[in-house]
C-alpha positions as CSV (number, residue, x, y, z in Angstrom):
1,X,69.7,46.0,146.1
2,X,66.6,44.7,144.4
3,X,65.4,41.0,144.3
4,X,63.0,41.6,141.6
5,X,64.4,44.0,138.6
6,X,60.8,43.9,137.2
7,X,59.0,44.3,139.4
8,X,61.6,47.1,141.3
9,X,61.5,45.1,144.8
10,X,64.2,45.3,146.9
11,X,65.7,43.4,149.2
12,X,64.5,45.1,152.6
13,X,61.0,44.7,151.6
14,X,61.1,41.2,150.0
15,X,62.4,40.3,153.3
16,X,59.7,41.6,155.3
17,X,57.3,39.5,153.0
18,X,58.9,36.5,153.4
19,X,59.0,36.6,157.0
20,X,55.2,37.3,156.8
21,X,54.9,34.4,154.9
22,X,56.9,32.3,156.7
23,X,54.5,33.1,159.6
24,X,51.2,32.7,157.7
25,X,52.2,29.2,157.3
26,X,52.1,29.3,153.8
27,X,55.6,29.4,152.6
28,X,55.1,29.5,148.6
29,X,56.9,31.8,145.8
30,X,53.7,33.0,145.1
31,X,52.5,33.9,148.2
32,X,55.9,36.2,148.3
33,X,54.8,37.8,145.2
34,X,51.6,38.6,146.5
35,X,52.6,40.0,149.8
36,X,54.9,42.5,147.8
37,X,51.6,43.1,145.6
38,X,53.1,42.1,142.1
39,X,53.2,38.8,139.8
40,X,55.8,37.4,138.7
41,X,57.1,38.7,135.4
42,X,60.7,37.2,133.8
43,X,60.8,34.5,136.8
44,X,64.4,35.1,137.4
45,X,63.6,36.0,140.9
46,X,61.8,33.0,141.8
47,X,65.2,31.1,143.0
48,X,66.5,34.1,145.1
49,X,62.7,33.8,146.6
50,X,63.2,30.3,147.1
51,X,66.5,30.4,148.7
52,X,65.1,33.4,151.1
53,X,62.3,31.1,152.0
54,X,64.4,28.0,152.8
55,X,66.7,30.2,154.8
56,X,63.9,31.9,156.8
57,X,62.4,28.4,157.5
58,X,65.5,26.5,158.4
59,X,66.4,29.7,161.2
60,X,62.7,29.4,162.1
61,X,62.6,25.2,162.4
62,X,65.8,26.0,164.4
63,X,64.8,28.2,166.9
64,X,61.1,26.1,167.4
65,X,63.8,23.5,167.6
66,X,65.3,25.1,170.5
């Protein structure tokens, strides 16, 4: 499935960026974008993006939580 129709990433690999990002402590759209290696075209991706990185940041506070 992709994420980004534009840009023609997918959903495994988006993941693995956020997560990178997550643990760079930057947590930004852009900083997604970037760790796939494109820009941001249409934008319609950018609240799937967001979502992903509140999810991977909530299961992340959780487990620091923990």
């Amino acid at each position: 499935m992709f994420v980004c129709n534009c840009n023609g990433v997918r959903m495994r690999d988006m993941t693995v960026a956020v997560d990178a990002v997550i643990g760079s402590g930057a947590p930004t759209v852009d900083a997604v974008y970037a760790a796939c290696g494109v820009a941001p075209k249409c934008g319609r991706c950018k609240v799937d993006i967001r979502r992903m990185l509140d999810a991977a940041n909530t299961s992340s506070c959780a487990l620091a939580a923990e």
